[in-house]
Every structure is written in C-alpha cells, then in structure tokens.
C-alpha positions as CSV (number, residue, x, y, z in Angstrom):
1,X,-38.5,3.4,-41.8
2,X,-36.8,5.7,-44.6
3,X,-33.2,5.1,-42.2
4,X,-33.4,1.4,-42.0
5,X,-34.1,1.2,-46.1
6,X,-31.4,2.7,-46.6
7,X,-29.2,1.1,-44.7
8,X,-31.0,-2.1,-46.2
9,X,-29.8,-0.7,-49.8
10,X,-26.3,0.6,-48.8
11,X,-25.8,-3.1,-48.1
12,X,-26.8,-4.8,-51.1
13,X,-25.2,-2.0,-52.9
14,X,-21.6,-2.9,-51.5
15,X,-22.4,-6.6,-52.1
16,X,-23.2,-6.3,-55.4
17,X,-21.2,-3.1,-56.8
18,X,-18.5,-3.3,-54.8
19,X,-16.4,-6.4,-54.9
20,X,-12.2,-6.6,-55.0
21,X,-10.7,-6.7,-58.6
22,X,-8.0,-9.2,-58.6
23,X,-5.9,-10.6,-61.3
24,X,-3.1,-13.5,-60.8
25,X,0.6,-11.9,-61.4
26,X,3.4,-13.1,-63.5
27,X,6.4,-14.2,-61.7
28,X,8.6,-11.5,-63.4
29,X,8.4,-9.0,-60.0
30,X,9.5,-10.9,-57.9
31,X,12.0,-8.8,-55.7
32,X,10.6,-5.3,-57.0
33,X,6.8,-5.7,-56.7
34,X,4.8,-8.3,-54.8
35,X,0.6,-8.6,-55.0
36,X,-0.7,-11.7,-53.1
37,X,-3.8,-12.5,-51.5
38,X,-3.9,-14.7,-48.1
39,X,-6.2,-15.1,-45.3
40,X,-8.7,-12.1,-46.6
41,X,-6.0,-9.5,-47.2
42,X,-4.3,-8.3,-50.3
43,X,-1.2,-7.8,-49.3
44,X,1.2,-5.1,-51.3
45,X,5.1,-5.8,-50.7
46,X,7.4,-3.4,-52.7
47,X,11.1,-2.5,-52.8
48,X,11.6,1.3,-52.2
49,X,14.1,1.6,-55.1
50,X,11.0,0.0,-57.7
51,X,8.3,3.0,-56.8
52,X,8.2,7.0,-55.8
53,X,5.8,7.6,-53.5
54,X,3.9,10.8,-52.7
55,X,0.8,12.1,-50.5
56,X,-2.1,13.4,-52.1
57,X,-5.2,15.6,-50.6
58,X,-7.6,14.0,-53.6
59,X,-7.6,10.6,-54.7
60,X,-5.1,9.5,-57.1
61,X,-6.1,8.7,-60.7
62,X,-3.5,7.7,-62.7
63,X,-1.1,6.1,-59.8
64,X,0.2,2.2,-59.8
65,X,-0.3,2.4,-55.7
66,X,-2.9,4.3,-53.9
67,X,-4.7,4.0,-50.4
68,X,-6.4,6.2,-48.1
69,X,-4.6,7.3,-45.1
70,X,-5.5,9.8,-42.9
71,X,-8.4,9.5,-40.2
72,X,-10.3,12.8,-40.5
73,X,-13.1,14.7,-39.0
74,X,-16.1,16.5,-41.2
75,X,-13.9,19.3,-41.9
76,X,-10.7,18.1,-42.5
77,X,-7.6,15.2,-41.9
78,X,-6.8,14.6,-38.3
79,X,-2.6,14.8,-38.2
80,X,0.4,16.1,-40.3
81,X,-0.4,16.4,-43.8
82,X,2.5,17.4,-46.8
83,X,2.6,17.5,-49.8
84,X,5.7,18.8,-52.1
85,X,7.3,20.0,-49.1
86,X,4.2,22.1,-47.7
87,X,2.5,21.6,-44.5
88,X,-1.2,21.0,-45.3
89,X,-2.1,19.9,-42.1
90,X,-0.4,20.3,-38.2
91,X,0.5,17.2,-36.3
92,X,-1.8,16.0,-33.5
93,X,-0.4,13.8,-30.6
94,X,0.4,10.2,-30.4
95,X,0.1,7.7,-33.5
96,X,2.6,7.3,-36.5
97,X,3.7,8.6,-39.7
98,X,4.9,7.5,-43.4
99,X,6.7,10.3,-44.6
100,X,9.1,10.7,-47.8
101,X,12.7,12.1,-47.4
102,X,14.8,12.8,-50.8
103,X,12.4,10.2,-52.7
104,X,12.9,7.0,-50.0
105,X,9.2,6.5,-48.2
106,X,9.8,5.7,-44.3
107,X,7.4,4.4,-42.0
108,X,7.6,4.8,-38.2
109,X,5.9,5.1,-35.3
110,X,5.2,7.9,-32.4
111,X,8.2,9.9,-34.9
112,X,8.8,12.2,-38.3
113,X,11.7,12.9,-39.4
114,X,12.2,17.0,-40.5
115,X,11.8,19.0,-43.4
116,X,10.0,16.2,-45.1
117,X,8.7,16.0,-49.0
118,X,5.7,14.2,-47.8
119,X,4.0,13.0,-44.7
120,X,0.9,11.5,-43.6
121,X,0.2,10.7,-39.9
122,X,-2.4,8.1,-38.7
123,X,-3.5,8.2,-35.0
124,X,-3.1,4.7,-34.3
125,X,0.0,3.0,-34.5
126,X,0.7,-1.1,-34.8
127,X,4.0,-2.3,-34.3
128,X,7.0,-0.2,-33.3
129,X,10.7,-1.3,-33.8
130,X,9.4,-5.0,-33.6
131,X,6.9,-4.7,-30.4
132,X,3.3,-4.6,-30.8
133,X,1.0,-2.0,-29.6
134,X,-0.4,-3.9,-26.9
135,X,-2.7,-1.2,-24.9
136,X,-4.5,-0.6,-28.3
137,X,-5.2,-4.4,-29.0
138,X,-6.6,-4.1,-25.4
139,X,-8.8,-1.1,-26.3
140,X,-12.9,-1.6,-26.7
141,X,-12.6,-0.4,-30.2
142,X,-9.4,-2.6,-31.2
143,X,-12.0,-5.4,-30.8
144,X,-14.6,-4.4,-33.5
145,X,-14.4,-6.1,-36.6
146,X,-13.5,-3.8,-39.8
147,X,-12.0,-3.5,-42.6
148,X,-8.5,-2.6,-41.8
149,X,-5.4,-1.5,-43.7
150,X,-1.5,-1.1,-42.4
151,X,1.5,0.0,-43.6
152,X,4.6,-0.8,-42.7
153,X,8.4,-1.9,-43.6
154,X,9.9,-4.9,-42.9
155,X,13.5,-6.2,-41.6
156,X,14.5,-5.5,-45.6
157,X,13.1,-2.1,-45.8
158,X,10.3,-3.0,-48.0
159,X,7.2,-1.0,-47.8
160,X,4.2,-3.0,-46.8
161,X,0.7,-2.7,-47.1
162,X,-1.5,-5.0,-45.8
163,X,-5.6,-4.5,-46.2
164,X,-9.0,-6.5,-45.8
165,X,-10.4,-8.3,-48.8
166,X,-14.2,-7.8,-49.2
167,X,-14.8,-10.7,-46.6
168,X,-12.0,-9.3,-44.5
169,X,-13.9,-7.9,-41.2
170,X,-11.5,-8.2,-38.5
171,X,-9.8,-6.7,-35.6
172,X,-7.3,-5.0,-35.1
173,X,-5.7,-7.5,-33.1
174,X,-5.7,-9.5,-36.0
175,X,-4.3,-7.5,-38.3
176,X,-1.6,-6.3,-36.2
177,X,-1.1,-10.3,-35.8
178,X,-1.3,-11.2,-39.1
179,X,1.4,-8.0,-40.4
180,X,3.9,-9.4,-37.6
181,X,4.4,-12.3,-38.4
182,X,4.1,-11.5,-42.3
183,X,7.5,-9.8,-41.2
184,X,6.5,-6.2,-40.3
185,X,8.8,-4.7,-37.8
186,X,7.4,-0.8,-38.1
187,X,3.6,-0.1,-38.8
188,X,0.9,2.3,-38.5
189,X,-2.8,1.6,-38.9
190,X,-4.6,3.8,-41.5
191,X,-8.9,4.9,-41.4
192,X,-10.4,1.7,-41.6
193,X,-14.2,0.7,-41.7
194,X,-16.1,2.8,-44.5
195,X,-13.2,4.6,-45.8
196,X,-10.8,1.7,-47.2
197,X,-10.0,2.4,-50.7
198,X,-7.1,1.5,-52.2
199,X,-5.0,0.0,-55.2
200,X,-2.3,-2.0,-55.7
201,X,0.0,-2.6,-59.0
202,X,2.7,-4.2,-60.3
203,X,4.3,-3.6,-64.1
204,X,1.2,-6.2,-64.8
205,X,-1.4,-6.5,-62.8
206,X,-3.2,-4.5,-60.0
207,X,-6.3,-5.1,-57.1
208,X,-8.1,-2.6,-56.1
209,X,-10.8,-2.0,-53.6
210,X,-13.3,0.5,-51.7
211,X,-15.4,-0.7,-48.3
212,X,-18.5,2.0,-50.1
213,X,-18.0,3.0,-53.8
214,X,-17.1,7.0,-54.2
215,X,-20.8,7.0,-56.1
216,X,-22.6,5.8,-52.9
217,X,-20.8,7.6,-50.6
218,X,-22.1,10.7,-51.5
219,X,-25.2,9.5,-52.2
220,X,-25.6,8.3,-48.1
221,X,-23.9,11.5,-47.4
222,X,-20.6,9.4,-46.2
223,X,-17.4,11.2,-46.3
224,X,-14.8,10.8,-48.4
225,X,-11.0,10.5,-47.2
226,X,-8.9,13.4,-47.4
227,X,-5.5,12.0,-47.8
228,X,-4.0,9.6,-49.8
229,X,-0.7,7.7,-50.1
230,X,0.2,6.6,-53.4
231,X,3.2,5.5,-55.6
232,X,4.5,4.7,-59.5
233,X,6.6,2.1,-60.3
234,X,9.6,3.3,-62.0
C-alpha cells in the first residue's frame, strides 16, 4: 500500500511541478542558435563556432546548454568519461561518443577520437554516417515508450539535440525517425526515461526540462545522472 502511494504521488508530482519552460525566440539567431519545438520535442540546433562545449561529472549551473548523458549504474557512469583532458571513466564496448578536440564538439558513433579534452560515451547509438541503427529499433526495449534525448550533427556540422517534451513518450524508433529526417546524419542516444534533464539557450531565450525534478528524486530514492554535456554561447 505505502509502494503504490507513492508511486500515486511521484506522478502527480511530475504533472504538477514538473512541466517544460518554454519561451518563443527572436529571429536574431538564426544561423548560430536554433530553439524550436515540433511534434513533442525541443529540439536544440547550434553552429559549433557559436558555443564551447564541455563534460561535467555534476550538473551544470550557470551553462547556456546542458543535458544529461551518460547511462550509469548505482555506483557510477557506464562508458568513457573526461573531463579537462582526464579520464574519469574507462570505455565499455559498443555505443557512441560526443567528445571535444581543440574546442570543436564531435559526435560519432561505435568511435573516439584520441587524447580528447572531453568525452562522454552512451551505450546506444542512433544513426551512423547516415544509416540507422536498425537491430536496436528491432530490440524489445527500443519499443517502450520514454522520454528520449539524442545528439547528433548534421550534413553542416551542427550539433543537434533532440529531446521529449513533457508529453513526449515515445520510442526509440521514433525518435531515431524523427532526428533523420530532421537532418541528422551521426547520433547517439543519451539515458532516457527518469533521468532526462536538460536546458537549452540561445543569447535570448532558453527551455528547460527534467522527466523527475532533482527535489523528488532523492526524495523516492531515484538516482541522479552522473554526467553531463553542456555548452556557453560565445
């Protein structure tokens, strides 16, 4: 009884306490910094010359960009972790990375490049030189509806990120779908479900979002991520 009230309360929590912050943008971006909304993702779309991006341990406070990243276990991320040029965490097998070379942020899948300022690896990867991850479309838990996030480049070398609204549950399928013909050619898929969190700016205007507010995660004893990608407009 205790269990199912407070699952009962977690979910009128997130209704209530949790919904996306978004304000319209001015036209003035255009080229450097894109935030639009569309189908039940916000959808972030920046030039890499505009924004220096970084990977965090702890979640950025006073960052333009920021969104969760690596999937983790209780004790720690799952995958390559740097930050400022030291390895935090080992790689594990298969997946894909965003990593940041000489201040330009690269995403790619199943590769890293070496001696890296900054790398987080995800074990799922989307979309790889243009051809879409198939076998994990396919897989039983690419067909559970969640709240999703990927990043990617497209044909420009723009940095995309592409993440569920508050109503947007969906597959991965989907969202693989959806990010391809947005005009991603290289993505990975970040933790989805309960830990989505993220922010996105431009010189304006931002959105952000969490699947459980910080404050109730630790008050159901959910944990929090353990890596973070974020940027700052320049």
């Amino acid at each position: 009884m205790k269990k199912l009230l407070k699952i009962s309360l977690l979910l009128v929590s997130v209704i209530f306490l949790s919904f996306t912050s978004f304000k319209s943008r001015g036209n003035k971006t255009e080229h450097k910094v894109q935030i639009t909304n569309e189908s039940n993702f916000n959808i972030l779309i920046v030039n890499k010359k505009y924004m220096k991006f970084g990977v965090s341990t702890k979640k950025p406070t006073k960052s333009d960009f920021y969104t969760n990243s690596n999937f983790f276990t209780n004790k720690s991320a799952i995958g390559l972790v740097v930050v400022n040029g030291k390895k935090i965490n080992s790689k594990t097998i298969g997946g894909g990375y965003f990593s940041v070379t000489n201040g330009i942020a690269h995403v790619s899948a199943k590769k890293c490049p070496k001696n890296v300022d900054f790398a987080s690896q995800t074990i799922l990867w989307g979309i790889d030189n243009g051809v879409k991850n198939k076998k994990l479309i396919k897989s039983s838990h690419g067909k559970l509806k969640r709240y999703r996030t990927i990043i990617g480049e497209n044909n420009n070398g723009e940095i995309m990120i592409i993440s569920s609204d508050r109503l947007g549950l969906v597959t991965i399928k989907e969202i693989i779908n959806f990010a391809y013909n947005k005009g991603m050619n290289e993505g990975i898929l970040l933790d989805g479900g309960s830990s989505v969190d993220y922010k996105f700016s431009d010189y304006k205007n931002s959105v952000c979002f969490e699947s459980i507010p910080s404050d109730l995660k630790s008050f159901f004893k959910i944990k929090k991520p353990t890596t973070y990608i974020y940027g700052n407009l320049n």
